[in-house]
mmCIF file as Biopython writes it, N, C-alpha, C and O atoms, coordinates in Angstrom:
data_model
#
loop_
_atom_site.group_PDB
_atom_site.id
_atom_site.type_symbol
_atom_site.label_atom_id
_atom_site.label_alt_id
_atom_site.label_comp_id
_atom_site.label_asym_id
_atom_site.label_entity_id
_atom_site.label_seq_id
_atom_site.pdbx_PDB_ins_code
_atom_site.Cartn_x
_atom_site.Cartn_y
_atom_site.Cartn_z
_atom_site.occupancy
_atom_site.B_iso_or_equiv
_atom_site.auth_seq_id
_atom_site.auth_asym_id
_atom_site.pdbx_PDB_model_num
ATOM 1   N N  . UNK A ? 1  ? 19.001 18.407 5.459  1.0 0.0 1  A 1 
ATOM 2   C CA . UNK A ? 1  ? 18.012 19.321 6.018  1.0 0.0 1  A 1 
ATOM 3   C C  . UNK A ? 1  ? 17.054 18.528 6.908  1.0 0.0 1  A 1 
ATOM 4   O O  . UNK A ? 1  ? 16.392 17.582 6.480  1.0 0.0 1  A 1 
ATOM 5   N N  . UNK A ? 2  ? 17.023 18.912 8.016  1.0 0.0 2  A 1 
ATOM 6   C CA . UNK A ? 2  ? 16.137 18.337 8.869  1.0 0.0 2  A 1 
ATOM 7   C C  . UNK A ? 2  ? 14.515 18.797 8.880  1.0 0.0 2  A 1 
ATOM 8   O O  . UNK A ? 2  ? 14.262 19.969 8.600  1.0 0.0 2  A 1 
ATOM 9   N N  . UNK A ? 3  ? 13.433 17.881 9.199  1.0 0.0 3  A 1 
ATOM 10  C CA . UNK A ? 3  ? 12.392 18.490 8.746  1.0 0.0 3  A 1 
ATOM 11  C C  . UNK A ? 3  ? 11.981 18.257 10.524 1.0 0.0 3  A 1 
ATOM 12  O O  . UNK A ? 3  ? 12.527 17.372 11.183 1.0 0.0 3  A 1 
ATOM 13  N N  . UNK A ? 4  ? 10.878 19.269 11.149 1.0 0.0 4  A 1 
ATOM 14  C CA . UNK A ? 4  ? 10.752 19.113 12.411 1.0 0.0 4  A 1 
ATOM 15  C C  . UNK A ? 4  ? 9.567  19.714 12.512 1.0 0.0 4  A 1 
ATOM 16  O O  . UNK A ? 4  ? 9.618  20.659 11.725 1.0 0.0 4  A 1 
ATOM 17  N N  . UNK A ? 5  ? 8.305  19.694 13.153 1.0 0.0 5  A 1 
ATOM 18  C CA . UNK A ? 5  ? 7.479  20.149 14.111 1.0 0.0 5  A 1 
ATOM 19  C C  . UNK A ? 5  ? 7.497  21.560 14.036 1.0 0.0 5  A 1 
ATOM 20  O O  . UNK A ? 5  ? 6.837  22.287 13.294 1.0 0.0 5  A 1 
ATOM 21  N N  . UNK A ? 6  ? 8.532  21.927 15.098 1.0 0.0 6  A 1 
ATOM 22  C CA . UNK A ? 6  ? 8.526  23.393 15.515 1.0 0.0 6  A 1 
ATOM 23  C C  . UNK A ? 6  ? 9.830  23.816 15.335 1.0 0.0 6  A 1 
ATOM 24  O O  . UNK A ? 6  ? 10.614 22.996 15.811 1.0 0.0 6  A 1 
ATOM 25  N N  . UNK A ? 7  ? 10.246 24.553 14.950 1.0 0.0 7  A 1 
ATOM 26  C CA . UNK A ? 7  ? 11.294 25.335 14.436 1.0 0.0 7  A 1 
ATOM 27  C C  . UNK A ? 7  ? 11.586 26.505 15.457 1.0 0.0 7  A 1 
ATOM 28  O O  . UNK A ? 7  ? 12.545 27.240 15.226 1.0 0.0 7  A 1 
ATOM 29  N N  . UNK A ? 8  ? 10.893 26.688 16.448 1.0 0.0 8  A 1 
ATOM 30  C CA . UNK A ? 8  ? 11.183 27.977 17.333 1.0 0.0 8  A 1 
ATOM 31  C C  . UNK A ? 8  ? 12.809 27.389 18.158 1.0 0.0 8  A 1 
ATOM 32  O O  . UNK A ? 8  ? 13.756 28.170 18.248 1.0 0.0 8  A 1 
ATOM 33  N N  . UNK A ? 9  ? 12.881 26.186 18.604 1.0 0.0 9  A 1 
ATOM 34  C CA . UNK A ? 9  ? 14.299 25.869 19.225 1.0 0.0 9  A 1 
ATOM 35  C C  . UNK A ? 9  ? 15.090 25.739 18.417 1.0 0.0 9  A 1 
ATOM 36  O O  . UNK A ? 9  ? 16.225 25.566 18.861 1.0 0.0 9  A 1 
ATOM 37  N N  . UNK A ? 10 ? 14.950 25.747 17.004 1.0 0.0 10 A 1 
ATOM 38  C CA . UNK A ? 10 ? 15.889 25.323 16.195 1.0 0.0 10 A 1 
ATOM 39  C C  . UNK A ? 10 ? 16.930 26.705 16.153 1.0 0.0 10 A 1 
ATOM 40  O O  . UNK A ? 10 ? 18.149 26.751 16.311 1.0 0.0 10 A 1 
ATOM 41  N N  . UNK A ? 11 ? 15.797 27.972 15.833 1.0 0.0 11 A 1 
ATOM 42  C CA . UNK A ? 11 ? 16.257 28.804 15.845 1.0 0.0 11 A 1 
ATOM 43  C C  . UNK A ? 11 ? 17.403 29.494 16.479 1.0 0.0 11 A 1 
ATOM 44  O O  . UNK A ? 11 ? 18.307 29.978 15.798 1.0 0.0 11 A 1 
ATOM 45  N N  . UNK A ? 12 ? 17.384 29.543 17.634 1.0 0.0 12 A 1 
ATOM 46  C CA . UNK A ? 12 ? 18.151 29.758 18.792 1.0 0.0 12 A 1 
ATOM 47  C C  . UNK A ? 12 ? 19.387 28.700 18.541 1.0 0.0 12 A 1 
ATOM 48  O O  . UNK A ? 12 ? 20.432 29.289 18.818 1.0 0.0 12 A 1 
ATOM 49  N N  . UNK A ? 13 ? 19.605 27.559 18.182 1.0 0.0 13 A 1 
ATOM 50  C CA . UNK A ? 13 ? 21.141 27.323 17.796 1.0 0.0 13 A 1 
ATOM 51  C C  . UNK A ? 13 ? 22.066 27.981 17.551 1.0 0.0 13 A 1 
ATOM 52  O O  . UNK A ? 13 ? 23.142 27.708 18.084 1.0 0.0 13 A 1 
ATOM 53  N N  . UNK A ? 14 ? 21.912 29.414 16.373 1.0 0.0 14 A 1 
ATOM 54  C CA . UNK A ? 14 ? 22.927 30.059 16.016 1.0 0.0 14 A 1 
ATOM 55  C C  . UNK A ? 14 ? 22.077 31.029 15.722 1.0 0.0 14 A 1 
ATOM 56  O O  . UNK A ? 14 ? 20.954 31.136 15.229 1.0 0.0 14 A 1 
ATOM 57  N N  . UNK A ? 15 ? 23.579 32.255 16.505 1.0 0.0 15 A 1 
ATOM 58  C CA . UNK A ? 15 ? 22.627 34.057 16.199 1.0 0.0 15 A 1 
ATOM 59  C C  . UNK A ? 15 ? 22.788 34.089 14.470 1.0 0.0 15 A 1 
ATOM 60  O O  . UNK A ? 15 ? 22.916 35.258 14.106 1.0 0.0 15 A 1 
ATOM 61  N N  . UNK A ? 16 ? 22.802 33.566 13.849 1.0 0.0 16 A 1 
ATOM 62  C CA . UNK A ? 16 ? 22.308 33.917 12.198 1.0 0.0 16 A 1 
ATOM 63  C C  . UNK A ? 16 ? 21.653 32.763 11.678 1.0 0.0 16 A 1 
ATOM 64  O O  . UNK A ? 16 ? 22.033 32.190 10.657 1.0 0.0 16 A 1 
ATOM 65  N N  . UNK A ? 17 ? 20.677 32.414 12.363 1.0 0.0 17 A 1 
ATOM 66  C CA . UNK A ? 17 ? 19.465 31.642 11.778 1.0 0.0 17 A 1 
ATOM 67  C C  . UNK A ? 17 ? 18.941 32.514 11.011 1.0 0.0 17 A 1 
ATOM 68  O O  . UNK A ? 17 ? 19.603 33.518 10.746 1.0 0.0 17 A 1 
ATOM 69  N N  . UNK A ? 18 ? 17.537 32.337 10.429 1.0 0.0 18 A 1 
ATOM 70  C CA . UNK A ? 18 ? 16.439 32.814 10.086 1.0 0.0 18 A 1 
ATOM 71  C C  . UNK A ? 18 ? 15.474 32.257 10.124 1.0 0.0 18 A 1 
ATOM 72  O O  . UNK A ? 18 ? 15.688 31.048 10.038 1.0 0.0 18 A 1 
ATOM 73  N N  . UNK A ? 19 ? 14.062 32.586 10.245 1.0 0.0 19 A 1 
ATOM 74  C CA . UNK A ? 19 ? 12.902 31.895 10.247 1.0 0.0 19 A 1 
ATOM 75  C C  . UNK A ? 19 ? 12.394 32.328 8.736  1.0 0.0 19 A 1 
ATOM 76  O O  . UNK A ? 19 ? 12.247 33.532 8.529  1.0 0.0 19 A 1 
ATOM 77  N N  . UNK A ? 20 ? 12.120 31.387 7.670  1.0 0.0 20 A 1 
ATOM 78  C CA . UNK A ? 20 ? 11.788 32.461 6.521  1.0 0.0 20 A 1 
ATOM 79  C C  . UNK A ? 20 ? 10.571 31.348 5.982  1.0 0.0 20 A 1 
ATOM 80  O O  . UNK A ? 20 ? 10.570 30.147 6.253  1.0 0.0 20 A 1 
ATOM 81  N N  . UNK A ? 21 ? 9.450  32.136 5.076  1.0 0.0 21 A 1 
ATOM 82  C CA . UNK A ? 21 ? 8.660  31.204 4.484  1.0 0.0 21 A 1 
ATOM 83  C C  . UNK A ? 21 ? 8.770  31.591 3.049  1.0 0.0 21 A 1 
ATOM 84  O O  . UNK A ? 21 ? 8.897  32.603 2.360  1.0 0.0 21 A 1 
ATOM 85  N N  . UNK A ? 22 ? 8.619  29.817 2.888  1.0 0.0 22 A 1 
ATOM 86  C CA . UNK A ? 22 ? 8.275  29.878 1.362  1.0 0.0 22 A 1 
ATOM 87  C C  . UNK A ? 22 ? 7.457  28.965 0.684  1.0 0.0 22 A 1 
ATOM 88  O O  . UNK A ? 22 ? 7.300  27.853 1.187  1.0 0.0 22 A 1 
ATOM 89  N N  . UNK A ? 23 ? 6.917  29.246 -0.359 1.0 0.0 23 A 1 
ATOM 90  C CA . UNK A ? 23 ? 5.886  28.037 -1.004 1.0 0.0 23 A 1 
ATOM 91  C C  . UNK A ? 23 ? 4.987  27.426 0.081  1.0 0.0 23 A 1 
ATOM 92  O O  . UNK A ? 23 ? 4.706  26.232 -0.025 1.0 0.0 23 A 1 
ATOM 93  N N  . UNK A ? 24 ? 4.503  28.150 1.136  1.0 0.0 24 A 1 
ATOM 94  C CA . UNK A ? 24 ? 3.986  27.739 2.477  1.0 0.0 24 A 1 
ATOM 95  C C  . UNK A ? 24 ? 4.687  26.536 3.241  1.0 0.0 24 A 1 
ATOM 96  O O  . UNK A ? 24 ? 4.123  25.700 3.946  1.0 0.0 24 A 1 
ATOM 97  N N  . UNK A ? 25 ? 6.138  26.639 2.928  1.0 0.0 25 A 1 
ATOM 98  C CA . UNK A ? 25 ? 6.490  26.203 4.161  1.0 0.0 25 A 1 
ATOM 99  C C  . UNK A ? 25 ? 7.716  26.946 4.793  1.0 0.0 25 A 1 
ATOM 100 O O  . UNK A ? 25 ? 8.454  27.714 4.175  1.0 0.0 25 A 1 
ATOM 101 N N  . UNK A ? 26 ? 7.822  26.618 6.062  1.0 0.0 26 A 1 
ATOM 102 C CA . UNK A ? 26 ? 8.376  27.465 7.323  1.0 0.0 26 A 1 
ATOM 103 C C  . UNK A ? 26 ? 10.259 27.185 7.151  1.0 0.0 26 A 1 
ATOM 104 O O  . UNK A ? 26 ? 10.635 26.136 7.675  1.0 0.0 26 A 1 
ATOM 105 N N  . UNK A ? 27 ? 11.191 27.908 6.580  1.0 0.0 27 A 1 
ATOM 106 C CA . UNK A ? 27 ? 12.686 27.253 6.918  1.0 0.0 27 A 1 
ATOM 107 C C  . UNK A ? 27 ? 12.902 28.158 7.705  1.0 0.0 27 A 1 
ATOM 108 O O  . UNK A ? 27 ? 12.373 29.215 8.049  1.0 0.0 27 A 1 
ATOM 109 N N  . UNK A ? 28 ? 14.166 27.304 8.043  1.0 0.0 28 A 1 
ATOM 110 C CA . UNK A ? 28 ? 15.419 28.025 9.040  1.0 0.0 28 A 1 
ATOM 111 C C  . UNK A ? 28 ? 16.575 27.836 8.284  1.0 0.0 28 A 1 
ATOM 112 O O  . UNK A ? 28 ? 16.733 26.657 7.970  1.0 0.0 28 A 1 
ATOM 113 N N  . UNK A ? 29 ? 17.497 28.656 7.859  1.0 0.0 29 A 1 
ATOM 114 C CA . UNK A ? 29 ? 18.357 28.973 6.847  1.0 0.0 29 A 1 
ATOM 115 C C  . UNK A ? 29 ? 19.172 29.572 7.682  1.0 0.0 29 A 1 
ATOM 116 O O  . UNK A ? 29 ? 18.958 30.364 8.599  1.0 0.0 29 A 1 
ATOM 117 N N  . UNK A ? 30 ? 20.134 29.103 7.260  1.0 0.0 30 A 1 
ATOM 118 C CA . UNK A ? 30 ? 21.949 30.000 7.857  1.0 0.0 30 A 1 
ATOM 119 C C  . UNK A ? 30 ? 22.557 29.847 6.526  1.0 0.0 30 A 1 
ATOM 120 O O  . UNK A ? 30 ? 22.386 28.938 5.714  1.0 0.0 30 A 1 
ATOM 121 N N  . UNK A ? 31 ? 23.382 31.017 6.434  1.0 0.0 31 A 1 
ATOM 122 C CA . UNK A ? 31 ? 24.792 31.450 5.926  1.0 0.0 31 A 1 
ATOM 123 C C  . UNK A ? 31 ? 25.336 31.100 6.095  1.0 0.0 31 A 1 
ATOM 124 O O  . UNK A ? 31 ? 25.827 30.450 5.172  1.0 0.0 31 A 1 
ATOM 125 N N  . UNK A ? 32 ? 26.030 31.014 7.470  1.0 0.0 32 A 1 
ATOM 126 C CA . UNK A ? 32 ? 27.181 30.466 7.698  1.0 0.0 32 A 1 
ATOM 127 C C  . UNK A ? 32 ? 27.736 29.357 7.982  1.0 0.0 32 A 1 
ATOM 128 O O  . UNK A ? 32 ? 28.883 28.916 7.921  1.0 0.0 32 A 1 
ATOM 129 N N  . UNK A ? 33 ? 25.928 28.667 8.564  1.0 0.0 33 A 1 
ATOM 130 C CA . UNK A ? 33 ? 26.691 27.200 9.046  1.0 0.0 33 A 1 
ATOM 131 C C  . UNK A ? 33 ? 25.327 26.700 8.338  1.0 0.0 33 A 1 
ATOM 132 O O  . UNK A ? 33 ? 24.262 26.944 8.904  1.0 0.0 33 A 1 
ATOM 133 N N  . UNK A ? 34 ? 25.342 25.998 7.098  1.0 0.0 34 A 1 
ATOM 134 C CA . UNK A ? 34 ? 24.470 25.329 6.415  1.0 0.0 34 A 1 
ATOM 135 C C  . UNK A ? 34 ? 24.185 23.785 6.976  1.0 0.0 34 A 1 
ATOM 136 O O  . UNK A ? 34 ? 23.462 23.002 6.359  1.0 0.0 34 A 1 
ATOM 137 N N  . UNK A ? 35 ? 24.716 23.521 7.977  1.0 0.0 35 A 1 
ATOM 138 C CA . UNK A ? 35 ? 24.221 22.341 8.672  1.0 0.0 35 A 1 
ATOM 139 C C  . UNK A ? 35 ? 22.801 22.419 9.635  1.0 0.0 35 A 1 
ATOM 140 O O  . UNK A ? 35 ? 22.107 21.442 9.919  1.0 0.0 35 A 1 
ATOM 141 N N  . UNK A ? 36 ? 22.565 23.749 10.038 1.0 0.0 36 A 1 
ATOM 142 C CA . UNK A ? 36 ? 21.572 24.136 10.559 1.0 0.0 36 A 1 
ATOM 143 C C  . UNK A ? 36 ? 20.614 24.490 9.502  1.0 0.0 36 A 1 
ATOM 144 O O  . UNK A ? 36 ? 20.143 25.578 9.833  1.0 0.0 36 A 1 
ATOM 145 N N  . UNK A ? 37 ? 20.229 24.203 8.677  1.0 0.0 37 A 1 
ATOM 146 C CA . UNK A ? 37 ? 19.165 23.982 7.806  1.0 0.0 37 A 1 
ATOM 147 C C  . UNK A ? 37 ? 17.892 23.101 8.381  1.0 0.0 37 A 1 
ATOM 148 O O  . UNK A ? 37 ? 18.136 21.941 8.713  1.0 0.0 37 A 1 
ATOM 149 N N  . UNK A ? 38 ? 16.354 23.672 8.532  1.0 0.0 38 A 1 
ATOM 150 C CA . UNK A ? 38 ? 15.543 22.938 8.730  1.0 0.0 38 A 1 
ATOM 151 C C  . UNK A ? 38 ? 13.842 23.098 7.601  1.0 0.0 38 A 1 
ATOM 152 O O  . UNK A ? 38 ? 13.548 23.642 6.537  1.0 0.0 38 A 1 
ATOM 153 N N  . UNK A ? 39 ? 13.566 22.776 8.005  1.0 0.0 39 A 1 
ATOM 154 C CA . UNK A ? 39 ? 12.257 22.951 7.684  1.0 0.0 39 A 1 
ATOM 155 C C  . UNK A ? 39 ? 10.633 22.202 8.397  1.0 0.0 39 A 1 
ATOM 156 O O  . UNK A ? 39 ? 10.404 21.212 9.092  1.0 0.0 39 A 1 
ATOM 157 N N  . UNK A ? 40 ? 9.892  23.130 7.869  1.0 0.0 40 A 1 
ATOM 158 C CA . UNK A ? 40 ? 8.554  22.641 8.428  1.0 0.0 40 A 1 
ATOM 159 C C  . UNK A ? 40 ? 7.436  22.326 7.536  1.0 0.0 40 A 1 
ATOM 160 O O  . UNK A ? 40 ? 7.743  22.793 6.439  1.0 0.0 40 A 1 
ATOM 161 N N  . UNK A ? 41 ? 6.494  21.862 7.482  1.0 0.0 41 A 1 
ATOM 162 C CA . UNK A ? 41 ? 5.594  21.886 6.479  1.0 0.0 41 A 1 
ATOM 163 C C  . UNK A ? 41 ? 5.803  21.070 5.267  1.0 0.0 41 A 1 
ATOM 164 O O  . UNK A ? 41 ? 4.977  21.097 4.355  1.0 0.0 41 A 1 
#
């Protein structure tokens, strides 16, 4: 899982990202391709 800054370009990699929060921090989560995993915070 990559941890990054800003997550808005991450997003746009793949049409089934998500931007989701939790425990106050910011992920990007896929289904399908779990290599695109990030986080913020």
């Amino acid at each position: 899982m990559k941890v990054k800054n800003s997550l808005r370009s991450l997003k746009n990699r793949h049409r089934d990202c998500r931007v989701v929060r939790r425990k106050g921090r910011v992920y990007v989560i896929n289904k399908t391709q779990p290599k695109f995993k990030a986080r913020q915070g």
